[in-house]
N, C-alpha and C positions, 0 to 999 in steps of 0.2 A: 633423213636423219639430220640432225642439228650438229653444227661445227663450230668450232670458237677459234680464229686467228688472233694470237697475239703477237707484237712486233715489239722488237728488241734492238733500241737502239741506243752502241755503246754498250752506257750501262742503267737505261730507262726501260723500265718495261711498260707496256701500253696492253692492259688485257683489257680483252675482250671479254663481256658480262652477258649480251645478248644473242651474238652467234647469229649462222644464218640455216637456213634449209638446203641442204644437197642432194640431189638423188643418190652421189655414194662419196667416195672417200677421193676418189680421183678430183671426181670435180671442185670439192674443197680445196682442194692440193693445188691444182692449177689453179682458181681465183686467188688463193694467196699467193702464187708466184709470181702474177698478174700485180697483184697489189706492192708484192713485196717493190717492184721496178718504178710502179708507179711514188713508192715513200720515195726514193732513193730518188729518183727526180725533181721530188717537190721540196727537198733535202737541199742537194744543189742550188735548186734556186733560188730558196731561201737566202743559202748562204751569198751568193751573189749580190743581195741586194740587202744584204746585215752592213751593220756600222763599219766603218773603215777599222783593220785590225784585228777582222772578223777573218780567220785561214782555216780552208779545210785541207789538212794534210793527209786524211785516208777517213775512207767511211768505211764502215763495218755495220750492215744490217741483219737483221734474223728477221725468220718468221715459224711460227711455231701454230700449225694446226691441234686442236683437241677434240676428241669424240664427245659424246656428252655424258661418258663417264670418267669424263680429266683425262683422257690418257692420251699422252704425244703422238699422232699416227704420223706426221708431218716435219719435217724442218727444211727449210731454206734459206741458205744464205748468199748474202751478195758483199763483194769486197770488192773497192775499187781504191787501189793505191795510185798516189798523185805521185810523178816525181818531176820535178823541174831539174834536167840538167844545167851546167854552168852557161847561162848565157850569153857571159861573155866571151866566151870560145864563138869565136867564127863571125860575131858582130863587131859589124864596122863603122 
């Protein structure tokens, strides 16, 4: 059966047109949680090497599997909140 991951980030959506082949619902499910880690990755390092003034203060990913009659069987999300305590507490 055909699957369409789309990914959601923020507030962009990225659909998916072509879809792939799964033997069932599982295995869509796991490549896109597989993928969902690997956006979220390439995200990061993006921004590490974006213009100076470029901050990422929290990510928020989705991924949103669909059968090939549009309907959601899937979602995963990934949030990874940044916090920088004060550091000047305790630097010397």
């Amino acid at each position: 059966m055909r699957y369409f991951t789309d990914f959601i980030t923020g507030t962009a959506l990225s659909r998916d047109e072509e879809g792939l082949e799964f033997c069932g619902r599982r295995e869509a499910c796991r490549s896109a949680a597989e993928a969902l880690v690997e956006v979220a990755n390439d995200t990061l390092r993006a921004t590490q090497t974006s213009a100076v003034g470029t901050d990422l203060a929290d990510l928020h990913l989705e991924a949103q599997v669909r059968n090939e009659a549009g309907t959601v069987v899937f979602r995963a999300q990934l949030t990874l909140a940044l916090d920088w305590p004060d550091t000047r507490v305790g630097q010397g």
